[in-house]
C-alpha positions, 0 to 999 in steps of 0.5 A, spaced: 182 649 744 187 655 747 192 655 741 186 656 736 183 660 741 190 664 742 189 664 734 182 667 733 184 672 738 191 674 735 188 674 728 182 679 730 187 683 734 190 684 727 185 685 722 181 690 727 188 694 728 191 693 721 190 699 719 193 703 724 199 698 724 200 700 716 198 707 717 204 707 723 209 702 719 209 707 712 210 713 717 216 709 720 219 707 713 219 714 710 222 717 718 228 711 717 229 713 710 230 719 711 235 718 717 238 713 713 240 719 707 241 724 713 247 719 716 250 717 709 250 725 707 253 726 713 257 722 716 263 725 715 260 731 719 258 728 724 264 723 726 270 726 723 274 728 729 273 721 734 274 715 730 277 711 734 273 714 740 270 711 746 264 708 745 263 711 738 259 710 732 252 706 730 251 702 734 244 697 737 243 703 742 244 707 736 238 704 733 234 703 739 234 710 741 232 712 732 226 708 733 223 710 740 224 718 738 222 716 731 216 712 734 214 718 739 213 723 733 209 719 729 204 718 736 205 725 737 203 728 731 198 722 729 194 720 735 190 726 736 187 724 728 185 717 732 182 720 737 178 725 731 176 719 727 173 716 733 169 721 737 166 723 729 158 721 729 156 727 725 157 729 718 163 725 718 165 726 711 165 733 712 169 733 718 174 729 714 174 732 708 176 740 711 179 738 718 182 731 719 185 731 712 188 737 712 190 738 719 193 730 717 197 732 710 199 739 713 202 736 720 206 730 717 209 734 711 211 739 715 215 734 720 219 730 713 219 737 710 224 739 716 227 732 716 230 733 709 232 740 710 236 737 715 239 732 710 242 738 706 242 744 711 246 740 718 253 741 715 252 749 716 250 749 723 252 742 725 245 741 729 238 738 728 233 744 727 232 749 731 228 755 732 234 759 729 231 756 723 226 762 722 231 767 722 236 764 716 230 759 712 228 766 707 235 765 704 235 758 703 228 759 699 231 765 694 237 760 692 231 755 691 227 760 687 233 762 683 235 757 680 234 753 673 225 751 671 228 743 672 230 744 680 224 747 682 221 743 677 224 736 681 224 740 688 216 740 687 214 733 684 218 731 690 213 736 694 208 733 691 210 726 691 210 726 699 203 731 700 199 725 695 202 720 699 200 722 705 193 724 703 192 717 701 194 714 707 189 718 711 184 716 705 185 709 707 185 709 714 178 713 714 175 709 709 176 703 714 173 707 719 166 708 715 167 700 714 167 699 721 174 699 723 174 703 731 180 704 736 181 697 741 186 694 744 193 695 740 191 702 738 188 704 744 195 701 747 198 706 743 194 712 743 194 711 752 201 710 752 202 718 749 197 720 753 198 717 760 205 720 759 205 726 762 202 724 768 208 720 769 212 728 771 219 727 773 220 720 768 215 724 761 220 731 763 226 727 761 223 722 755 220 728 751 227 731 752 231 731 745 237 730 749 234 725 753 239 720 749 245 723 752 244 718 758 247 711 753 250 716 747 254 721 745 252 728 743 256 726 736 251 719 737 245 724 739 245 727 732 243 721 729 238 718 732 233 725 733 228 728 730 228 735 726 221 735 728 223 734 735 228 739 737 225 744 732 218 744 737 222 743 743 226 749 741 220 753 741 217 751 747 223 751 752 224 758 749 230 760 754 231 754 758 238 753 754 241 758 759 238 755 766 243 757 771 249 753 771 252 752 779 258 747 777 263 752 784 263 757 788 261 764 784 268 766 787 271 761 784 268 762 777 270 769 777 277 767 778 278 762 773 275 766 768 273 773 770 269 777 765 268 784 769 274 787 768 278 794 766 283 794 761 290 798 762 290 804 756 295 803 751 299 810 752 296 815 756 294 822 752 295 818 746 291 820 739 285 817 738 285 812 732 280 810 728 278 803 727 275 800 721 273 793 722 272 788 717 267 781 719 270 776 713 265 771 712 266 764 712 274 765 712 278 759 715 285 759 716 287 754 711 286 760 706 291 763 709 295 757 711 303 757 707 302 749 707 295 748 706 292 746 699 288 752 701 292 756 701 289 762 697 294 767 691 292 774 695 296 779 692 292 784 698 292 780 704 300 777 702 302 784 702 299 787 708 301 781 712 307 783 711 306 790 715 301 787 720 300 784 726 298 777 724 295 772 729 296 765 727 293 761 732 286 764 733 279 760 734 271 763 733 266 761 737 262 758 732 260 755 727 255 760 725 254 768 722 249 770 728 253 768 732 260 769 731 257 777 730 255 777 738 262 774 739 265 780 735 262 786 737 259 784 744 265 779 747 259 775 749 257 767 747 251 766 744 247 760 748 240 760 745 238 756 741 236 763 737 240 769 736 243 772 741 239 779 740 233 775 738 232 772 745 228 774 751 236 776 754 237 782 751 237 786 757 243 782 760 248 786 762 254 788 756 258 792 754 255 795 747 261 797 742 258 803 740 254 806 745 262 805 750 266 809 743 260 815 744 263 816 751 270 818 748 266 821 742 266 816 736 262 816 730 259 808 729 256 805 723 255 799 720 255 797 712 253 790 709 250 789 703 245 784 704 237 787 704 235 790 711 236 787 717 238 780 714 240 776 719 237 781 725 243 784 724 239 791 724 236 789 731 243 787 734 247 793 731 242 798 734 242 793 740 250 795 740 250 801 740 252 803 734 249 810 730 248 808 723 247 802 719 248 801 711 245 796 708 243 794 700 237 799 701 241 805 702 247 804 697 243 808 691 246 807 684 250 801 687 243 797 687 242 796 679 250 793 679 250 784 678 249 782 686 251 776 690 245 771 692 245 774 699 246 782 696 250 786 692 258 784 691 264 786 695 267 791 690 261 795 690 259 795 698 267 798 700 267 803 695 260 805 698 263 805 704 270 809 703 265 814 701 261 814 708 268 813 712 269 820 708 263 824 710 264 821 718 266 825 723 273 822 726 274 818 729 270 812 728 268 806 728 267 803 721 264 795 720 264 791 714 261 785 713 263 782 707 258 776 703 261 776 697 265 769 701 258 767 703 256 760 700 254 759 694 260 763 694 257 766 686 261 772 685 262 776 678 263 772 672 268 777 669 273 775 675 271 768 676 273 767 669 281 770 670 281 765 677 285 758 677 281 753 675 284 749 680 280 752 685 275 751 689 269 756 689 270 758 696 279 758 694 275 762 688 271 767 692 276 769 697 281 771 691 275 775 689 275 778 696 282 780 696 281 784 689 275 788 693 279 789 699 285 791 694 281 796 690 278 800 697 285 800 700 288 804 694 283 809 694 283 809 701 291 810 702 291 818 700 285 819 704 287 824 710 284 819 715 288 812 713 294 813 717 290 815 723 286 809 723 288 801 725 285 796 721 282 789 724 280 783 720 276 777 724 272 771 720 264 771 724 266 763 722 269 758 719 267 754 714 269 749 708 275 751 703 272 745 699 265 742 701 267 737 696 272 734 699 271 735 707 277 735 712 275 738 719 274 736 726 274 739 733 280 744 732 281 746 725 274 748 724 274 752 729 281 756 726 281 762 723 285 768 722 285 775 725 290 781 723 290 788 724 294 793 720 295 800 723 300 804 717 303 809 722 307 802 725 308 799 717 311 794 722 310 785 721 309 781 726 307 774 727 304 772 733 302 765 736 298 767 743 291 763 742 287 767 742 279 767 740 274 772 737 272 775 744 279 779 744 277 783 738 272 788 743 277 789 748 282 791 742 277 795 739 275 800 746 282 799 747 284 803 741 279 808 742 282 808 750 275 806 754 278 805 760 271 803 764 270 796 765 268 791 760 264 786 760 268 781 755 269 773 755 276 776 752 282 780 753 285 786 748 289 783 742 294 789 744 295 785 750 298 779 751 297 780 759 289 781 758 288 773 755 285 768 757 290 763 754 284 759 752 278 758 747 272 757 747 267 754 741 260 751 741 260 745 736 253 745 737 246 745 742 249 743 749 256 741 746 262 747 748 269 745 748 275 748 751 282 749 746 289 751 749 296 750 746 296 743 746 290 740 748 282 740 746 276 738 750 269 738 748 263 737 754 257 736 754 253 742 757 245 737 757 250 731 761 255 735 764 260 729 762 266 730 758 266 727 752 273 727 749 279 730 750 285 729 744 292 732 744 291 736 737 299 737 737 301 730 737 294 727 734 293 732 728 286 728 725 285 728 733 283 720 732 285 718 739 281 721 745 284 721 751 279 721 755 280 715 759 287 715 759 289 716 767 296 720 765 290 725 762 286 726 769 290 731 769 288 735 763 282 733 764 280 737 770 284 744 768 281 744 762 274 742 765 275 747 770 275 752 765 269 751 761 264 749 767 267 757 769 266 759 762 258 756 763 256 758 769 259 765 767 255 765 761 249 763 765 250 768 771 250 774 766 244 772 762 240 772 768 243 778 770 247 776 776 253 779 774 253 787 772 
């Protein structure tokens, strides 16, 4: 009698619940099969650097973590919709058809939709989703819009195919209410469950983190099993909680290991004021610059200028992305929102603004891109810098009809532009070109692409086409009174893939970049292997314009090898820094606060043996952390404005 009890109960249980449970089950098939294409396409991104790490890779703890996150999001965006269809008594067709349905379609389209993006976009930014989205989505959508009636064609079938999907999943399930069908038992289980857990406090607090993971994974782990929805909302709503107060030491200490207040000793004193010009190079790793990579691009300009310049051949940018590496540049300062820096509710932290420092000894600033208006913000973070003027595509006049660049007008045409500014600008200035001729999807003028080696790869192809811009300004440049007055500096914002058709990176290498500067009065070559990073390129530049205040920068002066750090800071992602110095690089994790892998890069080029238990390491592992829990707490302190 009780087994046939138990029976007639479990088969009850299923058929009043069934469909909720199917409802819950084609969610969680389409989730995991978007995490599934998420994995095998990038993969390689997510695990290049720590084969043969501790604790690495997929794993059930892996798995068990996807479905909860998985699981959750699906309660979260979906029990409101029970609770609808269940109060509903009166005119319920009407409130289905014009309030649950949309609301159910729209909610749950726009959760895949951000996970497919993330499918595609996660090896630019080496993260899920975040509310920097908004500041870099409308250049995705004008390649989309760009490109042959079959893409879009194919693009909005599959749109389609989803928004239809989920529509008659909804219809399904309310078709069952109108047959009798109301929440009991497993569904209110469900549905509960959601509900109760912010009663929980401390416990609700850390489950509904998207880092909350990191307590059995690895942040490479963590990647994996999150949900773009997941980390997009919560960037949203912790808005700049990512830059809570770190107090790993004393704040004496903290100063001492890495001090960020300091003044910079003038190069000569009574020397003639130079005048800089800044080339920002985008996505320019070092490989296009490296004599024994397969990268390594024919540039009749840059091998020509090298031999005359000071070049840096063991430099690190801060990031993987332009808007951050831009405040690296030009403020000395990391970026540790989740939006960019001069988007964020810190823009009144104390820095040192480039501009505003160089008007005190009376320099002329402005900025040149040849993207549309304030791209990016760049507008709001050059103004918020100082800097006096800012070019864009909408001022460059008879420029704007000639064949652009996806993102704006081509390299050639926006540094004859500027040439004509720097002749009309009073010296001495400072003059700023961020190029985007290198940016992905690296489209330059077809009548060059046409003359370059087949055997390149688009991005080889696109810095080639750089290097013949660069080549044309400076030869119009040279017989002009202020050249041999001014000090030229070449810094990437980032780097980036030399062949995203066969990746090749890992904690180091995707962070290596070049810098050089080029002064025409010294005509002097110098190779220089001090690790130094994109944070010395501010004190360079005001050291060359003989600032002699204070500064606050997480650099020194590339002009003084006294002044540097000794090591180089990145962020490889949200809440995972690392700390590189001449032989070793340790990444930490800012959410846990625990080291995660320490290789020796020198010994261990494809950096597949983390050293992180190693007890001869302990050493290693406590200098080194030592200085990025500085670099942190630091950071954190100024955002706050605790340091002035």
């Amino acid at each position: 009698m009780k087994i046939k009890f138990l029976l007639s109960s479990g088969k009850g249980i299923w058929k009043n619940n069934k469909p909720f449970i199917v409802f819950v089950f084609i969610l969680f098939v389409i989730y995991s099969l978007i995490k599934i294409i998420f994995y095998s396409n990038n993969q390689h991104f997510i695990f290049n650097d720590i084969q043969g790490g501790v604790g690495e890779g997929v794993n059930l703890t892996v798995l068990k973590w996807s479905l909860v996150t998985d699981l959750m999001i699906i309660l979260l965006i979906n029990v409101p919709l029970l609770f609808l269809l269940q109060l509903s008594r009166w005119k319920f067709n009407v409130i289905f058809t014009y309030i649950i349905l949309p609301i159910f379609v729209v909610g749950n389209s726009f959760v895949i939709f951000l996970n497919v993006v993330d499918v595609f976009y996660f090896k630019f930014h080496f993260q899920r989703a975040d509310a920097d989205l908004f500041h870099v989505i409308d250049y995705p959508l004008k390649k989309l819009f760009g490109l042959n009636f079959f893409i879009i064609a194919a693009f909005l079938i599959i749109i389609g195919s989803i928004i239809l999907i989920l529509t008659k999943l909804c219809k399904s399930f309310y078709h069952s209410f109108k047959m009798g069908f109301r929440c009991n038992a497993i569904t209110l289980l469900f549905a509960g469950t959601l509900l109760l857990i912010p009663f929980y406090m401390n416990y609700a607090k850390k489950t509904l983190l998207p880092t909350y993971p990191l307590v059995n994974l690895s942040s490479k782990q963590l990647i994996i099993v999150q949900n773009s929805f997941h980390t997009f909302i919560y960037s949203l709503l912790r808005n700049n909680h990512d830059a809570t107060i770190k107090n790993y030491m004393s704040i004496k200490q903290a100063e001492q290991e890495l001090p960020i207040k300091k003044i910079l000793p003038l190069l000569k004193e009574n020397q003639a004021q130079k005048n800089i010009v800044l080339f920002i190079m985008e996505s320019v790793p070092y490989d296009f610059f490296d004599s024994t990579s397969e990268y390594k691009v024919q540039m009749p300009f840059f091998d020509s200028i090298i031999q005359k310049s000071t070049f840096f051949n063991n430099a690190f940018s801060y990031s993987l992305e332009s808007n951050k590496g831009i405040t690296a540049v030009l403020a000395g300062t990391p970026t540790l929102t989740d939006v960019p820096l001069y988007h964020s509710a810190f823009t009144n932290m104390p820095i040192t603004a480039i501009g505003t420092a160089l008007q005190k000894n009376n320099y002329e600033s402005f900025f040149c891109i040849g993207d549309d208006f304030n791209n990016f913000g760049f507008a709001e973070c050059v103004n918020w810098l100082g800097i006096k003027k800012y070019y864009c595509r909408n001022n460059m006049g008879k420029f704007v009809t000639l064949p652009p660049h996806y993102m704006g007008l081509q390299d050639e045409d926006v540094l004859n532009f500027m040439g004509n500014k720097i002749d009309e600008t009073k010296q001495p200035f400072l003059a700023i070109n961020y190029n985007i001729s290198t940016h992905y999807p690296y489209d330059i003028p077809a009548g060059y692409a046409n003359k370059i080696d087949n055997r390149y790869t688009d991005a080889m192809k696109s810095m080639s086409y750089y290097d013949y811009s660069l080549h044309q300004f400076f030869n119009g440049a040279k017989n002009k009174s202020w050249f041999n007055n001014t000090i030229f500096i070449f810094c990437p914002d980032h780097w980036m893939f030399p062949n995203d058709k066969k990746i090749n990176f890992n904690a180091v290498n995707s962070h290596k970049i070049p810098i050089i500067i080029y002064d025409p009065s010294l005509n002097k070559k110098t190779t220089n292997s001090s690790l130094v990073s994109q944070f010395d390129v501010l004190g360079t530049i005001l050291n060359i314009g003989q600032y002699n205040d204070s500064i606050i920068s997480y650099g020194g002066s590339l002009l003084d090898i006294n002044s540097l750090n000794k090591v180089a800071f990145c962020k490889m992602n949200d809440g995972l820094y690392q700390v590189i110095d001449t032989s070793y690089v340790l990444g930490f994790s800012a959410k846990s606060n625990k080291v995660e892998y320490l290789f020796d890069y020198n010994t261990d080029k494809n950096l597949k043996i983390n050293l992180l238990k190693t007890s001869s390491a302990k050493p290693i592992i406590d200098r080194l952390t030592t200085k990025i829990k500085a670099f942190l707490q630091n950071s954190t302190r100024q955002y706050h404005s605790y340091i002035h």
